[in-house]
N, C-alpha and C positions, 0 to 999 in steps of 0.2 A: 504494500500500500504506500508507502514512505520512500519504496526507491527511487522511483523516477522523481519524485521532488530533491531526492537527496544526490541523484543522478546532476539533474540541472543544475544545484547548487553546485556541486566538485566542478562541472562543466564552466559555468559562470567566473567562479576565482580563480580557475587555471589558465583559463583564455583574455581575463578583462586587461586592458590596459588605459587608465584614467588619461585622458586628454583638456584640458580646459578648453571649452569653446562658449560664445557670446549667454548668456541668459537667456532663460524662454519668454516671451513676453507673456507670464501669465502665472498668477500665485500658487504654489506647491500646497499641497495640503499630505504632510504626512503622516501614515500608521504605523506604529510600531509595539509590539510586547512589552511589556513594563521589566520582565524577565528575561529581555533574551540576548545574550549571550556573544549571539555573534556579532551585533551591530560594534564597528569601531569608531571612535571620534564621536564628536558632540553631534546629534539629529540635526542642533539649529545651522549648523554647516550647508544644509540645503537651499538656504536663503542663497546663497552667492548662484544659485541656478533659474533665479528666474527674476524677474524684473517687477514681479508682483510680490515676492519677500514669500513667505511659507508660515505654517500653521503648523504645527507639531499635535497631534491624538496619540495618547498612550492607554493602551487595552491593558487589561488582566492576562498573564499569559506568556508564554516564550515565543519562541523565532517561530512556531505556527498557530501563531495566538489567529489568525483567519481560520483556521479551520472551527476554531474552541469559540470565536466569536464571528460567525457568519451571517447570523442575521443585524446582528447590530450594526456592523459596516455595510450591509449591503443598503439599509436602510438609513446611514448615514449619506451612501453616495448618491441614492434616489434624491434625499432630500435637498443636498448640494445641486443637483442636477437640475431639478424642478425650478428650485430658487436663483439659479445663473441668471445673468441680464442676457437678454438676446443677445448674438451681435451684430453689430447694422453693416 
């Protein structure tokens, strides 16, 4: 059940190489386990990637606090999603 996630992950940090490139023109909202383990450096580091600054959500939970909290975020991103301003 957990290999192919665990698969991806090995795949993911064996191959990534960090690049800086421009900001996104659009604010990050990120999730993360209040427990987990793997994340390194401070979350609010995500701000320097977009040009609308970032949001930090910290769940109950470790590095697959998604699977443990699925309805809440899914209902978190519904909600975000609904309430967006058009864009013109």
């Amino acid at each position: 059940m957990f290999m192919p996630i665990l698969r991806a992950d090995f795949n993911l940090i064996g191959e990534y190489e960090h690049r800086m490139r421009p900001p996104l023109p659009l604010r990050l909202t990120i999730l993360c386990g209040k427990d987990d383990d793997c994340v390194k450096g401070p979350l609010s580091e995500w701000e320097y990637y977009a040009t609308g600054g970032s949001e930090t959500v910290l769940f109950e939970g470790g590095h697959f606090f998604l699977h443990e909290r699925e309805s809440e975020i899914v209902e978190m991103i519904n909600k975000m999603l609904t309430e967006a301003p058009a864009p013109i």
